[in-house]
Z-matrix of the N, CA and C atoms (Angstrom, degrees):
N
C 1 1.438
C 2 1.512 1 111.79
N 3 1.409 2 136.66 1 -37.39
C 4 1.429 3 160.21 2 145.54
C 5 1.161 4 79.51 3 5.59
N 6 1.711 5 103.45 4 -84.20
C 7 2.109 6 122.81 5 -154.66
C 8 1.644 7 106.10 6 -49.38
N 9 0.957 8 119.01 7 -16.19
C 10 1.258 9 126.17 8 178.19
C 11 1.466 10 123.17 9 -65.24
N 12 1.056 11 120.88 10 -35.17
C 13 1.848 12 132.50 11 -166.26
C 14 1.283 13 90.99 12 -115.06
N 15 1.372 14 95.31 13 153.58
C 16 1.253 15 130.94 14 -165.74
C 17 1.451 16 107.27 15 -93.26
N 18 1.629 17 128.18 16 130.38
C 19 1.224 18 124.54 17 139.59
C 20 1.437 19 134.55 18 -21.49
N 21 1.298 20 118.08 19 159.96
C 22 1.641 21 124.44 20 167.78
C 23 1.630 22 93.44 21 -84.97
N 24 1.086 23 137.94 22 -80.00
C 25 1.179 24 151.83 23 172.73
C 26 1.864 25 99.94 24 -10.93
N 27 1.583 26 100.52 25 -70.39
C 28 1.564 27 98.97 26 -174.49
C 29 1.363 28 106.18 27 -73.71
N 30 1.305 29 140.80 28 38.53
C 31 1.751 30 122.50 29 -178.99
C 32 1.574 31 82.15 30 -139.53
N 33 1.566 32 125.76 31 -12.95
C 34 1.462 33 114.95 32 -176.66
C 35 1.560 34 94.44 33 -87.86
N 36 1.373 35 120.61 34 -60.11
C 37 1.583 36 123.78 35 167.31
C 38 1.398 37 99.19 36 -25.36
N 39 1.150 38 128.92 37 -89.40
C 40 1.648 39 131.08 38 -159.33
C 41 1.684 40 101.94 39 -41.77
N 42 1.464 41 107.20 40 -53.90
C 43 1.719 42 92.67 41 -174.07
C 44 1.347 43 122.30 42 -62.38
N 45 1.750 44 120.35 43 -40.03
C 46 1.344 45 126.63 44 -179.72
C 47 1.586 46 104.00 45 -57.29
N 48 1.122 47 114.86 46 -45.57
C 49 1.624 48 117.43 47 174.81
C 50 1.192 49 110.66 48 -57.62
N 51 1.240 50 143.08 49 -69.65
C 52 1.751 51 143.91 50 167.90
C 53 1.859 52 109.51 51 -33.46
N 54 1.156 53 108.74 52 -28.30
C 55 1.541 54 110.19 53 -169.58
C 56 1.360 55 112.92 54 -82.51
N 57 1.460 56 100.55 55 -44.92
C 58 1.720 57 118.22 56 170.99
C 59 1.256 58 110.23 57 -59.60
N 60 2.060 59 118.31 58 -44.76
C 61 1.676 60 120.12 59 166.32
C 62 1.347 61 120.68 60 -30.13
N 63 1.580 62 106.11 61 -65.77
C 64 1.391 63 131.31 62 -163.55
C 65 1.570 64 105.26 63 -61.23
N 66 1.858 65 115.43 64 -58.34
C 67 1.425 66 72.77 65 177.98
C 68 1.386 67 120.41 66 -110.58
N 69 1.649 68 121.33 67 49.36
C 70 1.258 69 124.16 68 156.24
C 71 1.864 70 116.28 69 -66.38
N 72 1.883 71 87.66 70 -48.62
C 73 1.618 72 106.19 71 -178.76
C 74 1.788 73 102.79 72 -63.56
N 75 1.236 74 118.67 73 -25.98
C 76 1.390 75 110.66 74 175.91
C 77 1.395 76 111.62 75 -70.27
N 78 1.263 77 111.48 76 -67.05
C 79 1.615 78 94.22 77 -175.93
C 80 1.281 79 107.73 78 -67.69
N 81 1.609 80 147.78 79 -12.63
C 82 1.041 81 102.52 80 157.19
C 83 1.181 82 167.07 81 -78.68
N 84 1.943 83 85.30 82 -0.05
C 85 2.240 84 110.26 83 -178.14
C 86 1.455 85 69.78 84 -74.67
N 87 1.231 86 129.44 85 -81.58
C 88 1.597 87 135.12 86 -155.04
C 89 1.384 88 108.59 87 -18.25
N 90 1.642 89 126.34 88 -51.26
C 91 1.334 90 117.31 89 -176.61
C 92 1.742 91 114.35 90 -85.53
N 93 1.161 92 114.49 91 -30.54
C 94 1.890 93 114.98 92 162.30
C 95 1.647 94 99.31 93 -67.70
N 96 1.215 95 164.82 94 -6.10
C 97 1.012 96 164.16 95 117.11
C 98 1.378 97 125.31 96 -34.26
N 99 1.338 98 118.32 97 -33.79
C 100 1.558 99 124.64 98 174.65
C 101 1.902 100 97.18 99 -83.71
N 102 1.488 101 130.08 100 -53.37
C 103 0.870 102 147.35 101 -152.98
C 104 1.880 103 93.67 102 -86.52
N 105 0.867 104 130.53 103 -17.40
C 106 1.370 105 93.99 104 -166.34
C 107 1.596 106 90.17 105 -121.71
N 108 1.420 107 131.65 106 33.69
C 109 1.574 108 133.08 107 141.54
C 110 1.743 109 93.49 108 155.18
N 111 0.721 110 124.71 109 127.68
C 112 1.337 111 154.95 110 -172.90
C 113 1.727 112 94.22 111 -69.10
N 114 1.503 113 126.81 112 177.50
C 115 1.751 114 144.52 113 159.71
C 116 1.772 115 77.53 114 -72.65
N 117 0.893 116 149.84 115 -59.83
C 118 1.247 117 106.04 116 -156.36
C 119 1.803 118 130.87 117 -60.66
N 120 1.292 119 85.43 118 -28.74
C 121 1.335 120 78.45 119 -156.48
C 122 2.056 121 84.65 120 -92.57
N 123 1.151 122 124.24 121 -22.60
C 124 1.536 123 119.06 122 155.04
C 125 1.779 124 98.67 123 -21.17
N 126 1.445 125 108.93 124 -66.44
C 127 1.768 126 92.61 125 -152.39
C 128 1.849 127 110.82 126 -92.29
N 129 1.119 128 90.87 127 -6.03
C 130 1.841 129 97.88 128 148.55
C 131 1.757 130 79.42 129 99.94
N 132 0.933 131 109.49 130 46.46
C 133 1.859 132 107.74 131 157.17
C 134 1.815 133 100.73 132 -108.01
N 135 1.119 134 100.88 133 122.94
C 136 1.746 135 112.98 134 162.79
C 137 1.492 136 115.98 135 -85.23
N 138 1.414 137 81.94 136 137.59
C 139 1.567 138 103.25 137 -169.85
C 140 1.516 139 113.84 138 -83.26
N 141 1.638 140 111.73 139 114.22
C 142 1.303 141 101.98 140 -172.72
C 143 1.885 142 128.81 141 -77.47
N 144 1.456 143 109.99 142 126.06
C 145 1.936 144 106.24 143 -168.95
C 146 1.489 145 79.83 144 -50.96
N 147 1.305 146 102.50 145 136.22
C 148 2.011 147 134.37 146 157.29
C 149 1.834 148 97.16 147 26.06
N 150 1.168 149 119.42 148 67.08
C 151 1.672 150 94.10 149 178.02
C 152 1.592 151 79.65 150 -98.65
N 153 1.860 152 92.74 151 152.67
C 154 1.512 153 97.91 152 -173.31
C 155 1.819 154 94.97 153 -117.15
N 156 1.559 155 99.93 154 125.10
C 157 1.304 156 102.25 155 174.70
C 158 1.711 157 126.35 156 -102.30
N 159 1.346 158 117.72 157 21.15
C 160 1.436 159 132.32 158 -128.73
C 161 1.626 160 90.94 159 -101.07
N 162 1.290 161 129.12 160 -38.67
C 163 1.200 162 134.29 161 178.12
C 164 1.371 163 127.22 162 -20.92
N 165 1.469 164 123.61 163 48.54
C 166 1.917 165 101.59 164 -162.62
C 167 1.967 166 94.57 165 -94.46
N 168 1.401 167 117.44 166 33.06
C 169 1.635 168 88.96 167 174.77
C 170 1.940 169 104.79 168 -55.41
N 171 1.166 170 126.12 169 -51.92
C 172 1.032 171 108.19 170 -163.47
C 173 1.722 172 116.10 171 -67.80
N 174 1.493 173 134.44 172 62.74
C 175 1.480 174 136.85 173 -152.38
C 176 1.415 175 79.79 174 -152.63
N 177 0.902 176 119.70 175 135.44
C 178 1.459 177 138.00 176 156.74
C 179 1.588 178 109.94 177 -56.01
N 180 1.428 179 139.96 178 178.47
C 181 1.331 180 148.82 179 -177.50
C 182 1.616 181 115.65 180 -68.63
N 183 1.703 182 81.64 181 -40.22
C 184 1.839 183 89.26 182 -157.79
C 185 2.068 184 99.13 183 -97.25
N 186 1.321 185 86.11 184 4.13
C 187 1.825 186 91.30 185 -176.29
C 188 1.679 187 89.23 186 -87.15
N 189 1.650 188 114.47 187 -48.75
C 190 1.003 189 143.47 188 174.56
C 191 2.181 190 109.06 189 -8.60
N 192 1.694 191 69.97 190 -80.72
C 193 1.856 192 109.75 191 168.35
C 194 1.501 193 102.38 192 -36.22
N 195 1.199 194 110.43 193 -85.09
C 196 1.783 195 117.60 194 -166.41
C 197 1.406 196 96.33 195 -64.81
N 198 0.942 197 143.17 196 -42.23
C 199 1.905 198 110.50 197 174.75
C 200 1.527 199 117.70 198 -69.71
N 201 1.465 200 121.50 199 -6.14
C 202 1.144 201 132.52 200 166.04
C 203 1.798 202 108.48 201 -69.83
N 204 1.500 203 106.23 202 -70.40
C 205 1.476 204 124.32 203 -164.03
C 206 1.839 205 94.50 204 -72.49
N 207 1.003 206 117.97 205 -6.73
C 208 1.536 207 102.15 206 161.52
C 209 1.549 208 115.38 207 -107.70
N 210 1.304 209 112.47 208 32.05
C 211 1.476 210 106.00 209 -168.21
C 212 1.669 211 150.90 210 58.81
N 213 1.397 212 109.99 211 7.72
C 214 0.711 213 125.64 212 164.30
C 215 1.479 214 137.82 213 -1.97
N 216 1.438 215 130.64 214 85.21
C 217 1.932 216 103.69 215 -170.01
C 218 1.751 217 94.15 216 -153.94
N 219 1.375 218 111.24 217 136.30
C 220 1.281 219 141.36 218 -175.80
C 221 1.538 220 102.89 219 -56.00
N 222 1.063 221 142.61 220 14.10
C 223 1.645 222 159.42 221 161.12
C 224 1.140 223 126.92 222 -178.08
N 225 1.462 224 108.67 223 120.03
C 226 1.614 225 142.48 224 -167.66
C 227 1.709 226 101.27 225 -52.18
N 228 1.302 227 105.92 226 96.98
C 229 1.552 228 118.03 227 151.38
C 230 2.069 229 112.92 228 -27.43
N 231 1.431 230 89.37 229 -67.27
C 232 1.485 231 86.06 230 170.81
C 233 1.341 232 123.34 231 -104.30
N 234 1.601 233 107.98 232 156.37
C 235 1.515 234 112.37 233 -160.01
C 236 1.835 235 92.26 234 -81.22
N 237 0.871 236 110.64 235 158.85
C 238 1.750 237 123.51 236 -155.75
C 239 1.071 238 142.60 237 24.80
N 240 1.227 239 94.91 238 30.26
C 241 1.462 240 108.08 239 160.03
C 242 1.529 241 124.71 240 -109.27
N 243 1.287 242 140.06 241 61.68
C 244 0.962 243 151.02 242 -147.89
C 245 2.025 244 112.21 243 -109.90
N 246 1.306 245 127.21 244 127.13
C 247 0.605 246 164.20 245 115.66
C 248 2.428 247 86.04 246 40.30
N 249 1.377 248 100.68 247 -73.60
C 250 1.399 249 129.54 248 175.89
C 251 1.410 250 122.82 249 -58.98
N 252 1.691 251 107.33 250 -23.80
C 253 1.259 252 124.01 251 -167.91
C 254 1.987 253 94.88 252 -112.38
N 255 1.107 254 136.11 253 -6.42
C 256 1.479 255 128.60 254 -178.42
C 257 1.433 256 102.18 255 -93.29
N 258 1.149 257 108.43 256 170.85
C 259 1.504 258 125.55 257 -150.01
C 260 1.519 259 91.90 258 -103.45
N 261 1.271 260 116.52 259 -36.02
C 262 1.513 261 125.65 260 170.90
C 263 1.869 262 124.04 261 -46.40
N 264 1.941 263 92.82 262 -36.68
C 265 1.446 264 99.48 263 -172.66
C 266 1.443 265 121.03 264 -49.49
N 267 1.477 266 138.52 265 150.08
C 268 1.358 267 141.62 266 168.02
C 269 1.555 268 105.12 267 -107.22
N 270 1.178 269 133.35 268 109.18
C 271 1.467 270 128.38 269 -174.88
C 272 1.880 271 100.37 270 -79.68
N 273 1.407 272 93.44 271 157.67
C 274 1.651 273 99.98 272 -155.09
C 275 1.633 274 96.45 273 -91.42
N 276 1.245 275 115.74 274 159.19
C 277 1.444 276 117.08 275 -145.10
C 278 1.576 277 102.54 276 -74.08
N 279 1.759 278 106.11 277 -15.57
C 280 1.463 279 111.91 278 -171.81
C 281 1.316 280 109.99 279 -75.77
N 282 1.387 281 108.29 280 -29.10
C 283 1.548 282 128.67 281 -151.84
C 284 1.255 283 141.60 282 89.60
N 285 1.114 284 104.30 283 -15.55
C 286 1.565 285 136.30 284 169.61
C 287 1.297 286 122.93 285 -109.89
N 288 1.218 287 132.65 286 153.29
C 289 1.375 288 124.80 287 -171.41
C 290 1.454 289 125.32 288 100.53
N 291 1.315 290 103.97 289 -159.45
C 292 1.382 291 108.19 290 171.90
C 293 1.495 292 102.96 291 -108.22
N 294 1.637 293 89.13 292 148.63
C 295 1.529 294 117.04 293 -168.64
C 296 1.561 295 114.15 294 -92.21
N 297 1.161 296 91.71 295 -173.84
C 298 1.339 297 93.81 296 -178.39
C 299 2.055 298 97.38 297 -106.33
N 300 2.101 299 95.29 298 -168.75
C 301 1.431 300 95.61 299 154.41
C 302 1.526 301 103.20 300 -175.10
N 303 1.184 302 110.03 301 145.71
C 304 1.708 303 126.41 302 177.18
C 305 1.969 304 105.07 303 -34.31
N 306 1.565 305 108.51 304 -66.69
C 307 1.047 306 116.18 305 -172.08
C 308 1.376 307 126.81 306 -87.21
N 309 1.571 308 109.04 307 -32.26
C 310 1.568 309 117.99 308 -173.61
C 311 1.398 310 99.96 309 -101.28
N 312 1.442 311 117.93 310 109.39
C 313 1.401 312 112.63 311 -169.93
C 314 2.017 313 94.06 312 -78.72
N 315 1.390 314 105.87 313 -178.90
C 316 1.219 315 132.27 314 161.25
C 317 2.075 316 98.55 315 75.90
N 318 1.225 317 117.59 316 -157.60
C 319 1.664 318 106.59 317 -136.93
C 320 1.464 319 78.82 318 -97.58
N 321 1.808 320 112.77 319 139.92
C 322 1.821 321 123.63 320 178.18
C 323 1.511 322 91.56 321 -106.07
N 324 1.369 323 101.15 322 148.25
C 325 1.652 324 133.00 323 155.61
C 326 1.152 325 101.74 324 -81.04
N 327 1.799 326 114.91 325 114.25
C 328 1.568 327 104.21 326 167.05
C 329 1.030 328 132.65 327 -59.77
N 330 1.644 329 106.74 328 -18.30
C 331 1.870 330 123.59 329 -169.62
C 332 2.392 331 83.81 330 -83.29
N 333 1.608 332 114.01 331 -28.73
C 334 1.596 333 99.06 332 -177.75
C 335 1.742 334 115.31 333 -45.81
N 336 1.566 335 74.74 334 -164.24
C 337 2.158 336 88.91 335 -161.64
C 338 1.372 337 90.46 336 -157.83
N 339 1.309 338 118.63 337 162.88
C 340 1.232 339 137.91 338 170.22
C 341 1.293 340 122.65 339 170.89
N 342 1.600 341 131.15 340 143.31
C 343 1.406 342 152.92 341 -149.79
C 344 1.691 343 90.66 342 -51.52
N 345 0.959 344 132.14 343 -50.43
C 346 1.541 345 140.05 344 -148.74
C 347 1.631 346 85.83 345 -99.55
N 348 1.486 347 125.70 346 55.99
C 349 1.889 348 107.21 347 157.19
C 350 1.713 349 101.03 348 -114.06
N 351 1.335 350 85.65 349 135.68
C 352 1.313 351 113.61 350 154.41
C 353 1.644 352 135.18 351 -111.74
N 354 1.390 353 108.44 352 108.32
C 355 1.718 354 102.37 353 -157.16
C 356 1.476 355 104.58 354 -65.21
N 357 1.526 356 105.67 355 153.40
C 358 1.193 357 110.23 356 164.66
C 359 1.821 358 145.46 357 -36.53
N 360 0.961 359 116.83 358 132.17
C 361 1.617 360 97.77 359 174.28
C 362 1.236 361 138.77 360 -95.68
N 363 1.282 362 126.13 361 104.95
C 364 1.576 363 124.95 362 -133.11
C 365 1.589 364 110.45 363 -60.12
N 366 1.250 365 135.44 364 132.19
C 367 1.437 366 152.69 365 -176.00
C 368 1.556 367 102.37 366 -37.30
């Protein structure tokens, strides 16, 4: 009956080993999870190939400023928070393209981001 029970030694091995499992297997759903479709395409916004929204010569200085000082950038730092997904966005009259926005004047990347999002409120 002895052969039966387990060591201290062998039950610390087994756990340190299961712990190292767990979060090997974590980051690895975590990274097939980033890779096999992103929140964007989760809430059914398409991702536009390279549209470039960067153009503000026609923005005045101080329009200039506040799309700067709110952070402003042509791809979302964080994953669902997109530019397409804020409550702020103005969709462009074509439907395609670059958008508009309440606060960040001059032409938005729907895939952009900026300090001032507020997500949508679902229909």
């Amino acid at each position: 009956m002895s052969d039966d029970k387990i060591t201290r030694r062998q039950f610390v091995q087994t756990a340190a080993t299961s712990a190292v499992s767990a979060v090997a297997l974590g980051t690895l759903l975590s990274a097939c999870k980033s890779e096999s479709g992103g929140p964007a395409e989760k809430q059914g916004e398409q991702q536009p190939a390279a549209l470039d929204c960067s153009d503000v010569s026609g923005l005045a200085d101080a329009e200039k400023k506040t799309r700067e000082s709110l952070g402003y950038v042509e791809q979302t730092p964080q994953p669902g928070k997109t530019c397409a997904g804020c409550q702020l966005y103005q969709l462009p009259a074509s439907g395609t393209g670059c958008g508009g926005c309440t606060v960040v004047k001059g032409p938005i990347n729907p895939m952009g981001y900026c300090n001032s999002f507020v997500p949508k409120q679902p229909a």
